[in-house]
N, C-alpha and C positions, 0 to 999 in steps of 0.2 A: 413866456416866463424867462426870465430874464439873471433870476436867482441860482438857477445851476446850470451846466452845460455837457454837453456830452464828448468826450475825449477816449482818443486809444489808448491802450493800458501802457504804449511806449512811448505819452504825452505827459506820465500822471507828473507832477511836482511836489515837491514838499510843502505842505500847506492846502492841499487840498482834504476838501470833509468828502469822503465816499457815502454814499447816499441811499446805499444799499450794499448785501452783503457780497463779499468773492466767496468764491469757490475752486477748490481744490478741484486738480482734473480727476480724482478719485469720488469727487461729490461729495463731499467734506466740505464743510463748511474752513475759512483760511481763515477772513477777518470778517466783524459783523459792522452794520451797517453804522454811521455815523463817526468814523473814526476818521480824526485829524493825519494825516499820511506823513510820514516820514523817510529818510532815505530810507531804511532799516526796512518798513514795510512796503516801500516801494519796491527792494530790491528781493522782497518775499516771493509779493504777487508776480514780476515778471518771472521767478524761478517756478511756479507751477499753472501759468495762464501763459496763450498766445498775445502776443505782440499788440495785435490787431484788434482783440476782444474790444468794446465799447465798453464803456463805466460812464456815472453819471456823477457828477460831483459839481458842491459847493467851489467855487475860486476863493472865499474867503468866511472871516467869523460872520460880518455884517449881511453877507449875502443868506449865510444858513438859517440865522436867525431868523432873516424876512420869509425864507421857503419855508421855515418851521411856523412861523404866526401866520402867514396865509394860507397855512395845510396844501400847499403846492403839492405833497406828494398824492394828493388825491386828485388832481385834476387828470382829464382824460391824455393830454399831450405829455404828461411823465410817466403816465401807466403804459401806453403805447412805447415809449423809449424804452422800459423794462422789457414788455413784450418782444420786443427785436433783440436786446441783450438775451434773452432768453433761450434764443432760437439761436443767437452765436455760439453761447454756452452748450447746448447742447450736440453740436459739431465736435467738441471735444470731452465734455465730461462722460465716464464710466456711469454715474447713475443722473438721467437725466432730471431736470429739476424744471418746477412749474412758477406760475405767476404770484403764488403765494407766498414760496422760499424768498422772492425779494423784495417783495413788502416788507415796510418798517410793521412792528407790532400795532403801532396806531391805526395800523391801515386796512389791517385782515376783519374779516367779520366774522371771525372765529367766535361762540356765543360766548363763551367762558373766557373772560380776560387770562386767567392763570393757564390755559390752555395753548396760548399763543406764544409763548414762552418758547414752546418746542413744536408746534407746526407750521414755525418758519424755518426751520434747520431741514436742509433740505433729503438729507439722509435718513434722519427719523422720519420726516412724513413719507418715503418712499422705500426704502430698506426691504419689504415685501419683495419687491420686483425684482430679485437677486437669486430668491427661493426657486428650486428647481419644481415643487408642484405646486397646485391649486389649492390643496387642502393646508400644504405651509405657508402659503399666502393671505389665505381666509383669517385664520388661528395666528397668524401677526397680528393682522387688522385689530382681533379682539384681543391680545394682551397688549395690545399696546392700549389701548383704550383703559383696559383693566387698570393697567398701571398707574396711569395719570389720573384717574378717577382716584386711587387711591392717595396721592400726592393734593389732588385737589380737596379731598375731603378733609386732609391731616394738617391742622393749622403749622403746626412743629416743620413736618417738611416740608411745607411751601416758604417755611422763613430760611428755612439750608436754602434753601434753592437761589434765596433772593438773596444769603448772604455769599453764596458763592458770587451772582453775577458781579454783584458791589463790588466784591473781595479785586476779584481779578479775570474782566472777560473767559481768556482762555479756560480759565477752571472750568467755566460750563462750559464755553464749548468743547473742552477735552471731553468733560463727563457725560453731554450728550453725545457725543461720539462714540465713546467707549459705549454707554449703552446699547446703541444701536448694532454694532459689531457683533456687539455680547449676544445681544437678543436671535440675531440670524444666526451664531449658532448654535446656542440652545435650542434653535427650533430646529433645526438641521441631527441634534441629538434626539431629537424629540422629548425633551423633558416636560416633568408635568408644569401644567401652568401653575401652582403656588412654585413651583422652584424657577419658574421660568421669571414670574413677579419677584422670586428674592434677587434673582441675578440683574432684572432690572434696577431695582434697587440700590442693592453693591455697584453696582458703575456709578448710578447718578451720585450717589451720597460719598463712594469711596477717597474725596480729596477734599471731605468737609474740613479734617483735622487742619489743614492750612490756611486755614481763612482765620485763626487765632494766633497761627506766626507774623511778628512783625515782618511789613511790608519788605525793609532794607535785608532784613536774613532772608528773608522765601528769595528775593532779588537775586541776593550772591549762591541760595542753593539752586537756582535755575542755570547759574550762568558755571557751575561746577557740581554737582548732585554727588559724586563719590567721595569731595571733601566734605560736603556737609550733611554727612550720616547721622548726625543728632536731628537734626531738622525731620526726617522722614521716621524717625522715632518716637518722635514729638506727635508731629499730626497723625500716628499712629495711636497714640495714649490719648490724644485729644477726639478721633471720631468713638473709640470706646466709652469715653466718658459721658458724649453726645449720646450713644447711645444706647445708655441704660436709663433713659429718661424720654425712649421713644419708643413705644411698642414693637411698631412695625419693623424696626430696626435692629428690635432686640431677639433676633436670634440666630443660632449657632451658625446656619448655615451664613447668611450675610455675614458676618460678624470673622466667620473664619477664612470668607470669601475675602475681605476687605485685609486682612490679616496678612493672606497668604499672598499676595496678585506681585509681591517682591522676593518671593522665596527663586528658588531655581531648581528644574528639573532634575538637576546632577548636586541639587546639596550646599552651592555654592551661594546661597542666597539671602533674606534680612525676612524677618530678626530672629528666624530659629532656627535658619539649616536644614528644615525639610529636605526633602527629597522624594521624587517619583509620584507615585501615589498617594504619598503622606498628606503630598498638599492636596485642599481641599478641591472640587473639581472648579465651584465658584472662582477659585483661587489661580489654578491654571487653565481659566476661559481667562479673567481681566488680565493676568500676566501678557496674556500675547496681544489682545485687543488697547491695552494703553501703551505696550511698547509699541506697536505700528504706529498706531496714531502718533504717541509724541516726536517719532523717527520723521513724520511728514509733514508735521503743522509746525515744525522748526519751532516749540516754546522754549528751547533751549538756549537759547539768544543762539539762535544759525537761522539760515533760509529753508531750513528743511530738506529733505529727499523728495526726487517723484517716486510715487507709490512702488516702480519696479525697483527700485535700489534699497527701499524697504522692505519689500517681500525678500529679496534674495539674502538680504541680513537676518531676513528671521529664518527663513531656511537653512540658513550656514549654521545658525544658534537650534536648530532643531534638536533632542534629546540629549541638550545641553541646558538652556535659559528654558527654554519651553518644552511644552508636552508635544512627542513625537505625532501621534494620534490626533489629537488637538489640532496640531498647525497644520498637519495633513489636511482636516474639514474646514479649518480659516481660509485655507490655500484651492483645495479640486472643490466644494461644492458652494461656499456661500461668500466667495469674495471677488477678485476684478482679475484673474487671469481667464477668460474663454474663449473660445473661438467665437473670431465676427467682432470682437469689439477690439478699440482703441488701446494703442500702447504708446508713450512716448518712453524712449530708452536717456535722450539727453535731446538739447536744442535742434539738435542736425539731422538725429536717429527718432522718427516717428513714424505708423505707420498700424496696421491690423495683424493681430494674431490670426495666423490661418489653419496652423497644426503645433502638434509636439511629435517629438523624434522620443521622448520618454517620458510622457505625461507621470507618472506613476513614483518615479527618482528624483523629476528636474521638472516640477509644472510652472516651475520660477523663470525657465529658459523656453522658451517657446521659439515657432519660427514664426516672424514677423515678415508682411508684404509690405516694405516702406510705401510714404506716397510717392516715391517718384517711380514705382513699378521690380524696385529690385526686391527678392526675396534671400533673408537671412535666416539663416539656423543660430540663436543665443548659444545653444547647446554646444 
């Protein structure tokens, strides 16, 4: 096949079509597949992938098209090239990811077309494996199910869904992101599963409001958010509106989940000034789960953070921005600092968490074994 070729990610150029998705060393989904490359996202993906990783990509428009009309991506010699990507990726990603996350949706044999929406993202299909038991493993498995059963059934929210991806990629993928964070630690609280399904909910639907702001203002509130405070006030009067014309959506707890996820723990926050407990608990789980993520998917026109330079921002903003408690159980039980697994600190500085000198104060500072054999205390 002649229509795409395989290159290292310190080959990519501008003008190439990526042909499947990147990933974030955190297992995050970065850019999804089929997207024309630019400096901008060139200079994304080398700040949170190795050098050396393989990608599989179009050289041109002419060339995508033909891999697109002779369904190239189903032939056995581009599945096998995924395959090897797969196995590089997983050398570095925190949550390891399978042969389906980099299938195009045309490609999986997921029954339910509306399904495949989200078990390609490769943090929602796997997010279980983060859980410290079996029995929070199990009880993912079926609310995650639960959920998307409930989305599949509800014509209403299969059109958010579709109007977010139109609107603007990131939106979904933020919002599958944010759900999946959300989901592991609600389950980590053990909430019951209707509150576990509303907090589902509030992630995925909570950035509907902005798919009704014009493109050029969402633009300039991306590229500045604290000048353009009408804009998130906006898409705030806008998903209310959405939904009281949507059952599933219409109640208190989502609703004040979707409300509150901008408040601040200390009172300093939009649009009521909450404070502590005031806000709603839906409300201080997305507050910390969409500030991580948008701290490391750079949608802010930046390249983003690695995931340690974002934990340790959320930790500094601890019973300040966020719920003390809360980012506690983000941070010790259901997210990417453990022993035994992968840390990169900066290009130079990578290596395994081996211990902490104060898991309990500082699980943000760890000591790392670099790979060239030195051992460092962050702390």
């Amino acid at each position: 096949m002649d229509n795409y070729i395989k290159k290292q990610i310190k080959d990519l150029v501008p003008g190439d079509i990526i042909l499947h998705p990147v990933y974030r060393m955190d297992g995050l989904m970065l850019i999804d597949s089929y997207k024309i490359l630019s400096l901008d996202l060139i200079r994304k993906i080398k700040k949170h992938d190795a050098d050396d990783i393989s990608v599989l990509v179009s050289p041109s428009s002419d060339q995508f098209k033909i891999f697109i009309d002779n369904k190239e991506f189903r032939e056995n010699e581009f599945i096998n090239d995924l395959r090897d990507i797969i196995s590089q990726y997983n050398k570095n990603l925190v949550f390891p990811t399978h042969l389906d996350s980099l299938l195009n949706e045309s490609t999986t044999r997921i029954a339910n077309n509306n399904l495949k929406l989200f078990y390609n993202k490769s943090l929602f299909t796997s997010f279980e494996t983060k859980l410290e038991s079996t029995k929070l493993q199990k009880r993912a498995k079926f609310i995650k199910l639960k959920l998307l059963n409930k989305i599949v059934n509800d014509d209403s929210l299969k059109e958010l869904i579709q109007g977010l991806k139109e609107y603007k990629d990131i939106l979904f993928l933020h919002s599958i992101n944010t759900a999946s964070m959300a989901l592991m630690i609600g389950l980590t609280l053990e909430l019951s599963d209707d509150e576990l399904i509303d907090l589902g909910l509030a992630a995925l639907f909570s950035d509907v409001g902005y798919t009704e702001i014009e493109k050029d203002v969402f633009e300039k509130y991306l590229k500045n958010p604290q000048s353009e405070v009408k804009v998130l006030i906006r898409q705030i009067e806008v998903f209310m509106k959405v939904s009281l014309n949507i059952p599933l959506l219409r109640k208190n707890s989502i609703i004040y989940g979707v409300l509150d996820r901008h408040e601040y723990y200390n009172g300093n926050g939009l649009p009521k000034g909450k404070e502590g407990k005031n806000i709603s608990l839906l409300g201080r789980i997305l507050s910390i789960c969409q500030a991580y993520d948008v701290m490391v998917g750079g949608y802010l026109y930046n390249d983003g953070m690695l995931p340690s330079e974002a934990i340790q921002i959320l930790w500094k903003n601890k019973g300040k921005q966020f719920d003390p408690d809360i980012l506690s159980i983000f941070i010790h039980r259901s997210n990417f600092f453990k022993i035994g697994e992968k840390i990169v600190i900066n290009n130079e500085l990578k290596g395994e968490i081996v211990g902490f000198t104060n898991y309990i104060e500082a699980p943000h500072l760890p000591i790392i074994k670099t790979d060239s054999g030195t051992i460092i205390d962050l702390l």
